[in-house]
ZADO-1210 file (C-alpha; in nm, 4 decimals, padded with zeros to 6 digits):
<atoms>
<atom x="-01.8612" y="-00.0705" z="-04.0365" code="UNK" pos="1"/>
<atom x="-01.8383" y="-00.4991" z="-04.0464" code="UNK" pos="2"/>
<atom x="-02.1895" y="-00.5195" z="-04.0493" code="UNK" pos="3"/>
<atom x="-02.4013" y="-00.2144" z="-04.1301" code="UNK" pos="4"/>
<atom x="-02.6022" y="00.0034" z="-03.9175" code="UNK" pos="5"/>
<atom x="-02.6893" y="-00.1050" z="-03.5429" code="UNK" pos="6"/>
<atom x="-02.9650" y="00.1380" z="-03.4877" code="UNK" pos="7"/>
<atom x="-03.1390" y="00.4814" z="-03.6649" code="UNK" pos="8"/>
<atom x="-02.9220" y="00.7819" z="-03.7252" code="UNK" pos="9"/>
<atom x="-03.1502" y="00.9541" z="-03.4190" code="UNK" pos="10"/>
<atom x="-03.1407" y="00.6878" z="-03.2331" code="UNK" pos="11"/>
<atom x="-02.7423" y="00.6582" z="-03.2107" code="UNK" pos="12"/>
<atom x="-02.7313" y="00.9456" z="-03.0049" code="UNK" pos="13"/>
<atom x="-02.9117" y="00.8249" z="-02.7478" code="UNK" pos="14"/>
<atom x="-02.7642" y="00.4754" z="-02.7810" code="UNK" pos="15"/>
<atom x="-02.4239" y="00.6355" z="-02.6634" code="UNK" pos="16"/>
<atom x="-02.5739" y="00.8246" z="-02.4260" code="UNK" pos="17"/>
<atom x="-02.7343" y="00.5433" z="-02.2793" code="UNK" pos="18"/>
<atom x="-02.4026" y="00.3437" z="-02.2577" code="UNK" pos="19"/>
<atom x="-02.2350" y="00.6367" z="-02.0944" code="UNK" pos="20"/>
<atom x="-02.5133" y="00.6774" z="-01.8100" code="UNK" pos="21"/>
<atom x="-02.4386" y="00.2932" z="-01.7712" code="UNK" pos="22"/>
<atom x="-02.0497" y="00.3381" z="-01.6550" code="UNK" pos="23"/>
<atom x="-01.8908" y="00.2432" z="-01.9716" code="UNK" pos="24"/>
<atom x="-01.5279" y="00.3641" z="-01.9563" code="UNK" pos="25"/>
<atom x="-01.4939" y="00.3598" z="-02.3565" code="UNK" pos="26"/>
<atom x="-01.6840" y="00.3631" z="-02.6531" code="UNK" pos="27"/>
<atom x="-01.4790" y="00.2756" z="-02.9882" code="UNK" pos="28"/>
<atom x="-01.6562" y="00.4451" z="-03.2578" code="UNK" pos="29"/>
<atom x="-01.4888" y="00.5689" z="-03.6154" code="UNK" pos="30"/>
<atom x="-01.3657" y="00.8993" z="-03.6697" code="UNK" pos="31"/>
<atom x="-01.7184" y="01.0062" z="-03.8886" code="UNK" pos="32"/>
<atom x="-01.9031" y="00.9202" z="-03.5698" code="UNK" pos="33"/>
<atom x="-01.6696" y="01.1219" z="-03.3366" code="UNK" pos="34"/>
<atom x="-01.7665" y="01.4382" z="-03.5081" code="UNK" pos="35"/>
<atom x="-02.1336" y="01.3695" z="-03.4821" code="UNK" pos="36"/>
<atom x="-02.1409" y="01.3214" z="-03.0934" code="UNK" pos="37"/>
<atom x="-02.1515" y="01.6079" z="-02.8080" code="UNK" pos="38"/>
<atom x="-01.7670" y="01.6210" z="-02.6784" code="UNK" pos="39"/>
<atom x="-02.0102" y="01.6033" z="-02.3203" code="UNK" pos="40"/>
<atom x="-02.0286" y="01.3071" z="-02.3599" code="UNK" pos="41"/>
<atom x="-01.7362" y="01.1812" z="-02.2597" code="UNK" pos="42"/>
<atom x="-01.6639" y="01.3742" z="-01.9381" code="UNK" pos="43"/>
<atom x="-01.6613" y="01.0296" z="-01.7595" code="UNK" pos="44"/>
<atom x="-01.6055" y="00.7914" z="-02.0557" code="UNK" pos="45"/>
<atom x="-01.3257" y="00.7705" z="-02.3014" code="UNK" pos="46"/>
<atom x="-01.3422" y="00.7962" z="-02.6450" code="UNK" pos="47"/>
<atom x="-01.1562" y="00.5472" z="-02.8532" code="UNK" pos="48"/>
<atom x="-01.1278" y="00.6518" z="-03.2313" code="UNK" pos="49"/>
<atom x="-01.1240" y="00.2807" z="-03.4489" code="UNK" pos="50"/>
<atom x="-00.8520" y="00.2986" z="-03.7195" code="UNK" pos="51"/>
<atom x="-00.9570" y="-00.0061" z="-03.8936" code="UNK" pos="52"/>
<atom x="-01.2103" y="-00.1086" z="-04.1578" code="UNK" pos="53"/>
<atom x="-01.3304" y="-00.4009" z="-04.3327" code="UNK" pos="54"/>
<atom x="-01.7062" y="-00.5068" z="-04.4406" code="UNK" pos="55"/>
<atom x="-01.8548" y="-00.8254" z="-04.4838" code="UNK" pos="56"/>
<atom x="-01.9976" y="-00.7253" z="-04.7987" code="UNK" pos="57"/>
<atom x="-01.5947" y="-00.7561" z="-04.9337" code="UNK" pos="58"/>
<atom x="-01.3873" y="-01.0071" z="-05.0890" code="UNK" pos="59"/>
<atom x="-01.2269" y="-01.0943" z="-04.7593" code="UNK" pos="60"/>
<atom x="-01.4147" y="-01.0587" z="-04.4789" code="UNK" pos="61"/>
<atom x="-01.0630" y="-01.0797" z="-04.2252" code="UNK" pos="62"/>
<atom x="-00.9180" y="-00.7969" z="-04.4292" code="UNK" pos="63"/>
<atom x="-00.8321" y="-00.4923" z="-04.2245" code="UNK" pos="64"/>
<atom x="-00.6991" y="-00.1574" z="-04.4193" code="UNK" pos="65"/>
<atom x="-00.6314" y="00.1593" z="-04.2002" code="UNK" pos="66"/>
<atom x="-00.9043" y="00.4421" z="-04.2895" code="UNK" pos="67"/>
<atom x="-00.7493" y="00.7107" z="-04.0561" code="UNK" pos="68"/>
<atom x="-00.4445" y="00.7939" z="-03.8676" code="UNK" pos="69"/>
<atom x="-00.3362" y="00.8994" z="-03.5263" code="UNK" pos="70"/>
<atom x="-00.3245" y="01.3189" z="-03.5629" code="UNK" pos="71"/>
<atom x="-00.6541" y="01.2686" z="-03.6371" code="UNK" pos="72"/>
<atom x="-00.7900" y="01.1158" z="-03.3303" code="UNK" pos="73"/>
<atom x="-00.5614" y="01.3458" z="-03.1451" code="UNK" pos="74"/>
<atom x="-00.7600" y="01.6742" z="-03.3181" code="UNK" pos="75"/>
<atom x="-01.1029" y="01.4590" z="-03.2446" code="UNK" pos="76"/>
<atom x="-01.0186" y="01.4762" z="-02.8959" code="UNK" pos="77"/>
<atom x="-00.9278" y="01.0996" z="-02.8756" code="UNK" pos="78"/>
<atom x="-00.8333" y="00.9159" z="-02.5312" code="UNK" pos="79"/>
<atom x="-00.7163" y="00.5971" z="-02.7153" code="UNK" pos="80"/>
<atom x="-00.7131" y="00.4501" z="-03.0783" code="UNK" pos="81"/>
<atom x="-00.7462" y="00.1082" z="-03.1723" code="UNK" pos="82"/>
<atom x="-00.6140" y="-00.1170" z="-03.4532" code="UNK" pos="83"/>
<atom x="-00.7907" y="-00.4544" z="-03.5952" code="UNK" pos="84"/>
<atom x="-00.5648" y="-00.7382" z="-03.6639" code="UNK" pos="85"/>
<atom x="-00.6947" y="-01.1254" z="-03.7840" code="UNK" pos="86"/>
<atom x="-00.3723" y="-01.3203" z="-03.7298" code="UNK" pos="87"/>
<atom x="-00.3951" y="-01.5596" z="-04.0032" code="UNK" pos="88"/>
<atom x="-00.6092" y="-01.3999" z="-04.2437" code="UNK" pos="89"/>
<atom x="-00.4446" y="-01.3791" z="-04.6280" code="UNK" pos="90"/>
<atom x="-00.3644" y="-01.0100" z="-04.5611" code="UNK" pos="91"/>
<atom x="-00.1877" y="-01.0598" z="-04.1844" code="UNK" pos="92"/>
<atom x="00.1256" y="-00.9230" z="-04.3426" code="UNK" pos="93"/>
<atom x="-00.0305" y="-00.5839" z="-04.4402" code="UNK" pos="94"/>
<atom x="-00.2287" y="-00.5804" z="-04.1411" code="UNK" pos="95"/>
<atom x="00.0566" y="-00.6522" z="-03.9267" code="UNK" pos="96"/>
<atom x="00.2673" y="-00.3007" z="-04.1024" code="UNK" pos="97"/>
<atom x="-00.0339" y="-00.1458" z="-04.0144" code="UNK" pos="98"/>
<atom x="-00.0285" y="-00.2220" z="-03.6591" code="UNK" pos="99"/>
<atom x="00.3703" y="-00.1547" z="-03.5996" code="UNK" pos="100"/>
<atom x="00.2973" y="00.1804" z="-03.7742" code="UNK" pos="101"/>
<atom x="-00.0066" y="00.3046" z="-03.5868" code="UNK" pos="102"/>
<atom x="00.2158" y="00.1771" z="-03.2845" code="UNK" pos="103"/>
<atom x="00.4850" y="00.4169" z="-03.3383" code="UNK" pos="104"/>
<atom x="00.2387" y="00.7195" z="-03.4028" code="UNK" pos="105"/>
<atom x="00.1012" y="00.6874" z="-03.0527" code="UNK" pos="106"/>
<atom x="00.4291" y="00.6320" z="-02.9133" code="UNK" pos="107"/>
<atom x="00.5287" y="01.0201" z="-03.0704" code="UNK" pos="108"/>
<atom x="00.1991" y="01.1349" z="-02.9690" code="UNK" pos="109"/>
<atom x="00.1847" y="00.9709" z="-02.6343" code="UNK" pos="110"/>
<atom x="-00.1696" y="00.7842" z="-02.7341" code="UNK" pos="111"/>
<atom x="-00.2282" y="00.4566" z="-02.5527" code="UNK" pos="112"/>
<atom x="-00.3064" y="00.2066" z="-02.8389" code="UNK" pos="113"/>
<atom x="-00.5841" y="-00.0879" z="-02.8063" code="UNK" pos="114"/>
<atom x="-00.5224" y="-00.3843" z="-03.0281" code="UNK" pos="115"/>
<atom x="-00.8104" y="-00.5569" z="-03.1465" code="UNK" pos="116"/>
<atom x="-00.6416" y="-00.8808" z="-03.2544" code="UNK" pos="117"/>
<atom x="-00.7674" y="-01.2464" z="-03.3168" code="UNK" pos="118"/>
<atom x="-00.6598" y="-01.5904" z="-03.4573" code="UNK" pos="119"/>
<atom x="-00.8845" y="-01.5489" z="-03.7769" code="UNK" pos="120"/>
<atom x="-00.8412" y="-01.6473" z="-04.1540" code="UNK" pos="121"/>
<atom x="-00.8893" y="-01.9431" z="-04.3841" code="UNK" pos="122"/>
<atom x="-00.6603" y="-02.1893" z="-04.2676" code="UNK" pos="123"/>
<atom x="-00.8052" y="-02.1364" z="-03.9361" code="UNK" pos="124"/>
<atom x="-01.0861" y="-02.3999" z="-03.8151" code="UNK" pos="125"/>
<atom x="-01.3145" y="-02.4190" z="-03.5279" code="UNK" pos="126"/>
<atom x="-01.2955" y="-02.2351" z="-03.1864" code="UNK" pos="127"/>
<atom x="-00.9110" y="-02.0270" z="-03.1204" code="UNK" pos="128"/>
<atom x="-00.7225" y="-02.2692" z="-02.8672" code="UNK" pos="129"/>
<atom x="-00.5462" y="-02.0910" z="-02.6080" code="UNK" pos="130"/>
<atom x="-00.1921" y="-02.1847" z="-02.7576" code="UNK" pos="131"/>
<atom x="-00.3290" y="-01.9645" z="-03.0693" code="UNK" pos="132"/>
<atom x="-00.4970" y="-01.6724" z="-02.8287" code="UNK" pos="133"/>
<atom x="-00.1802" y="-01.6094" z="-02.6211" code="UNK" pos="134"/>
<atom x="00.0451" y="-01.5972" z="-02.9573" code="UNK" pos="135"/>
<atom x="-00.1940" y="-01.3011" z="-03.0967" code="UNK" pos="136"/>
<atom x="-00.2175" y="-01.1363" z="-02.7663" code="UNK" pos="137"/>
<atom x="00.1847" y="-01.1570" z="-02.7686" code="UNK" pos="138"/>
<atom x="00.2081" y="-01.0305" z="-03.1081" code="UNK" pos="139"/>
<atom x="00.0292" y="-00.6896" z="-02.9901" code="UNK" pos="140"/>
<atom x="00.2418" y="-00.6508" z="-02.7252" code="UNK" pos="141"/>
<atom x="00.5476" y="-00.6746" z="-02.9189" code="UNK" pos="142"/>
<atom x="00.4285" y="-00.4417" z="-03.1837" code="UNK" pos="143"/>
<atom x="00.3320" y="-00.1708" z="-02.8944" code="UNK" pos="144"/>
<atom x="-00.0521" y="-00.2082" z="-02.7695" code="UNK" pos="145"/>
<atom x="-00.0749" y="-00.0943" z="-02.4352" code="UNK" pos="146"/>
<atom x="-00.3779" y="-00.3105" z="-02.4139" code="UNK" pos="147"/>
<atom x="-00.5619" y="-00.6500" z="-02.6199" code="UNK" pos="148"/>
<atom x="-00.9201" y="-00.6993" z="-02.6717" code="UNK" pos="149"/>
<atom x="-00.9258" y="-01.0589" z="-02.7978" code="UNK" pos="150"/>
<atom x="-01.1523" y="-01.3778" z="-02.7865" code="UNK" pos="151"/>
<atom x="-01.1885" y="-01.5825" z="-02.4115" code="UNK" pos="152"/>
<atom x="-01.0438" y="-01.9441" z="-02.5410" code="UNK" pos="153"/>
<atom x="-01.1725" y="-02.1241" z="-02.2407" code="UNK" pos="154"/>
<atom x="-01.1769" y="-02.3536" z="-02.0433" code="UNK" pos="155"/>
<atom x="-01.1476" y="-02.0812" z="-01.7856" code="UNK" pos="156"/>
<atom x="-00.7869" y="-02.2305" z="-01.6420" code="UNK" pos="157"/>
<atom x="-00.6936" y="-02.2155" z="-01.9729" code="UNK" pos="158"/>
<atom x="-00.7350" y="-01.8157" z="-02.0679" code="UNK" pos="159"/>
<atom x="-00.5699" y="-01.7675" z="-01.6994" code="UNK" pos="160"/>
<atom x="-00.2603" y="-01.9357" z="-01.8692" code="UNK" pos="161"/>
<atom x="-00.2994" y="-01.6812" z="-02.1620" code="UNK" pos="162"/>
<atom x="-00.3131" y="-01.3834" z="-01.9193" code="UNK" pos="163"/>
<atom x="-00.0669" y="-01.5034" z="-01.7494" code="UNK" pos="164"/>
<atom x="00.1843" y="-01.5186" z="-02.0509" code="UNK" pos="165"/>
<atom x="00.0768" y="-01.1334" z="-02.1752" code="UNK" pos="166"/>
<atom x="00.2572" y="-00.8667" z="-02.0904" code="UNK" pos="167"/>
<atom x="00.0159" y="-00.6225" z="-02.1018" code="UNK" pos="168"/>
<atom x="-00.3930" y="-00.5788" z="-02.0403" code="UNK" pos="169"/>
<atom x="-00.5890" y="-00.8592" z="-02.1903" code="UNK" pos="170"/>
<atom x="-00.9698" y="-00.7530" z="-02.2496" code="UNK" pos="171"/>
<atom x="-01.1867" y="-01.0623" z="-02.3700" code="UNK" pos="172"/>
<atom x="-01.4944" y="-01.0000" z="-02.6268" code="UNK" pos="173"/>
<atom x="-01.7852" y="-00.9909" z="-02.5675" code="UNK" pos="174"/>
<atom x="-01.8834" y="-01.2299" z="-02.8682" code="UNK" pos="175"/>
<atom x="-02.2088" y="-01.3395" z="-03.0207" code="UNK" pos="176"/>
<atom x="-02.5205" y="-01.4709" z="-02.8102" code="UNK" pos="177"/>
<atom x="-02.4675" y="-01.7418" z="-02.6123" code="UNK" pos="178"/>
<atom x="-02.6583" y="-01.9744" z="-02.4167" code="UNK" pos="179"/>
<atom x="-02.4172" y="-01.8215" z="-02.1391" code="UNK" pos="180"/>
<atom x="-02.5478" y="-01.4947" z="-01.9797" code="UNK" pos="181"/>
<atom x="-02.3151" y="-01.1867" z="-02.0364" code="UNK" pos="182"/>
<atom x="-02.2567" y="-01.1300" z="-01.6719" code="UNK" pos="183"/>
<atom x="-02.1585" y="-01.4668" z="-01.5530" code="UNK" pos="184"/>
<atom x="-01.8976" y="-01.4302" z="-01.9021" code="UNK" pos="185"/>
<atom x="-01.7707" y="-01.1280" z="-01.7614" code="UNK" pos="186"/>
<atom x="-01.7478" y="-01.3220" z="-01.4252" code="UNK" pos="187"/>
<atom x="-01.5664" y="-01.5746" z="-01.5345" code="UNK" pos="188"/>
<atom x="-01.3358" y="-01.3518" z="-01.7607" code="UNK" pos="189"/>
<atom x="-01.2252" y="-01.1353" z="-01.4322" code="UNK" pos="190"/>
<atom x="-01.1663" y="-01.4704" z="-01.2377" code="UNK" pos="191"/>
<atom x="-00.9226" y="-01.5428" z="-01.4704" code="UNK" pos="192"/>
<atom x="-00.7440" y="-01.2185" z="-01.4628" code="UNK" pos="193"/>
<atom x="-00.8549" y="-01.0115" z="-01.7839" code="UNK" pos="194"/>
<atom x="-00.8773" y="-00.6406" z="-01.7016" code="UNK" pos="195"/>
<atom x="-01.2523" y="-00.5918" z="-01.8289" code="UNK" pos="196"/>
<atom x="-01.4580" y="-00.6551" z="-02.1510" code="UNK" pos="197"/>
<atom x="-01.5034" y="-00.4855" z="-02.4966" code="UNK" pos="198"/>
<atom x="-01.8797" y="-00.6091" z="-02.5957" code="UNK" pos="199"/>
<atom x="-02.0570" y="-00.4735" z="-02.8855" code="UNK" pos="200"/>
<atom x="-02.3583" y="-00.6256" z="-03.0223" code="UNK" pos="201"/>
<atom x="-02.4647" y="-00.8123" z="-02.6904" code="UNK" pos="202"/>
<atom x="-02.4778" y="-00.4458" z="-02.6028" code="UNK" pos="203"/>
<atom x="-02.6304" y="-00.2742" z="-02.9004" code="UNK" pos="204"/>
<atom x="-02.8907" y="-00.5499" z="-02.9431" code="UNK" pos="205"/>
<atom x="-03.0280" y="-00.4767" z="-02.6098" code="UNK" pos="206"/>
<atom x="-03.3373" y="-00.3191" z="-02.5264" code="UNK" pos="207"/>
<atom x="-03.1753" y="-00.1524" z="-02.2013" code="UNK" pos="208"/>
<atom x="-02.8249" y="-00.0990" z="-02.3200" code="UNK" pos="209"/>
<atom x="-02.7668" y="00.1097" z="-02.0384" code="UNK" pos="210"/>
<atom x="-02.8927" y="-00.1351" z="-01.7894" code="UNK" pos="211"/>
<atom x="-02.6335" y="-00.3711" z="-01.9686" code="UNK" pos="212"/>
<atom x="-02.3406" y="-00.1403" z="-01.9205" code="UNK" pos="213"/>
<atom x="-02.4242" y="-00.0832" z="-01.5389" code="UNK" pos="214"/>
<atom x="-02.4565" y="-00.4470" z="-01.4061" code="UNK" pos="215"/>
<atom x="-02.0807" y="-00.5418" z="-01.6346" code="UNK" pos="216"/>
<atom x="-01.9375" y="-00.1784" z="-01.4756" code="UNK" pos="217"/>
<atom x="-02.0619" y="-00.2995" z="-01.1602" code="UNK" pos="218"/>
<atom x="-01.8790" y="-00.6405" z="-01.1856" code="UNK" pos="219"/>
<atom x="-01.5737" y="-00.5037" z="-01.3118" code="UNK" pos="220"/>
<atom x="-01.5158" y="-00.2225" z="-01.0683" code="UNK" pos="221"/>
<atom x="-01.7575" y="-00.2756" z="-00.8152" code="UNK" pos="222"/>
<atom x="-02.1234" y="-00.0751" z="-00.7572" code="UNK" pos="223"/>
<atom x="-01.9667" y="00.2211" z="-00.5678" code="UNK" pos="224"/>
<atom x="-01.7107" y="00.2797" z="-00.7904" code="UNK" pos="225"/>
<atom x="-01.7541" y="00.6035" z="-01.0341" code="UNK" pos="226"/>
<atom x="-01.5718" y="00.5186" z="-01.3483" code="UNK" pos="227"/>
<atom x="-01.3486" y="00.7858" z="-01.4921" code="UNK" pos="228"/>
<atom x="-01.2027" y="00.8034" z="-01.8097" code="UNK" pos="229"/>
<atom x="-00.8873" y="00.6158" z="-01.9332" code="UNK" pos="230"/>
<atom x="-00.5319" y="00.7215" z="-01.7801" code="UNK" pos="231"/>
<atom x="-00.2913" y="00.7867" z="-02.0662" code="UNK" pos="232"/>
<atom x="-00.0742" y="00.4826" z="-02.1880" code="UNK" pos="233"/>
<atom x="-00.3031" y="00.2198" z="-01.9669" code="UNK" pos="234"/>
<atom x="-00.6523" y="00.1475" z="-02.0151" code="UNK" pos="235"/>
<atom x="-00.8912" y="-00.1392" z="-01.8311" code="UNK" pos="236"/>
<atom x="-01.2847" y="-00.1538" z="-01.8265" code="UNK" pos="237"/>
<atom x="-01.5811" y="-00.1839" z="-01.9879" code="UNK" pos="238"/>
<atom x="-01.6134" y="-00.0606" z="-02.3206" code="UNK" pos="239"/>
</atoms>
């Protein structure tokens, strides 16, 4: 949605097939998407319905707006939803109402919510400091996630002190290419006590998603382990 389109129409079929096969617990696609894949598909893996939209084609790039609503994951089939939110951006306060309300839908619909959310906007300069990545991952937690997918603000003692003050599941992003390899990231995210990782393009980019997908379900639960899809009101993996 941010950026455009990640691979061919035909091809996105077997993209998510591919990251299935791999041991991905979730995918988080939009609800458009949902209708266009094989409900087979996620025997084994969850699927996460994405509430939130913004482009970077826009006015404001950190603006989220809701473009669906929790009934209809729930008739897509949905395991989870989840909710963008840029603490900090010029429209936190709408974004914010947004998150408190999709909260209480899943709460009357027993959905487990995942809260995207991230210290983002234009009074916001260089990399998140920890002090600012435990204060978003706080915020979801008191507005009802069940689990936060947010940014790794090393050093790695550092994010341990931001798990340690969340009350619920932290996930770290993936995040753009780095000179670090996305397996010793996801190493280093585990030692400090996340639950698992939410990667995207270092994913999609990939000429062997799948093979991507294995090795990170592999770190995260271990290579015997079959993973199964998400337990209502807690979720933890790869995705």
């Amino acid at each position: 949605m941010s950026d455009g389109p990640i691979t061919t129409a035909a091809g996105f079929y077997d993209l998510i097939r591919d990251i299935v096969d791999g041991g991905a617990d979730g995918i988080v696609v939009h609800k458009g998407r949902a209708r266009l894949l094989a409900p087979h598909l996620f025997t084994t893996c969850s699927l996460i319905v994405h509430l939130s939209a913004g482009t970077s084609l826009g006015p404001d790039s950190n603006a989220k707006v809701l473009v669906g609503d929790v009934e209809e994951a729930v008739r897509l089939g949905a395991d989870a939803v989840s909710v963008h939110v840029n603490i900090g951006a010029d429209t936190e306060s709408a974004q914010l109402a947004d998150l408190g309300a999709v909260a209480a839908a899943c709460d009357r619909w027993s959905m487990p919510l995942l809260a995207m959310v991230y210290p983002r906007g234009p009074r916001l300069t260089g990399p998140a400091s920890p002090e600012q990545v435990a204060h978003v991952a706080n915020i979801a937690a008191d507005l009802g996630a069940d689990v936060v997918k947010t940014v790794f603000a090393g050093p790695a003692e550092r994010m341990a002190e931001v798990v340690a003050a969340s009350p619920v599941p932290i996930l770290v992003a993936g995040g753009p290419d780095s000179e670090q390899s996305l397996n010793e990231f996801a190493r280093t995210a585990l030692a400090t006590g996340c639950q698992g990782l939410a990667v995207g393009r270092r994913v999609f980019s990939s000429l062997t998603p799948g093979r991507v997908v294995r090795e990170l379900a592999d770190i995260v639960h271990g290579p015997t382990e079959t993973p199964a899809a998400l337990p209502s009101r807690r979720m933890a993996g790869v995705m």
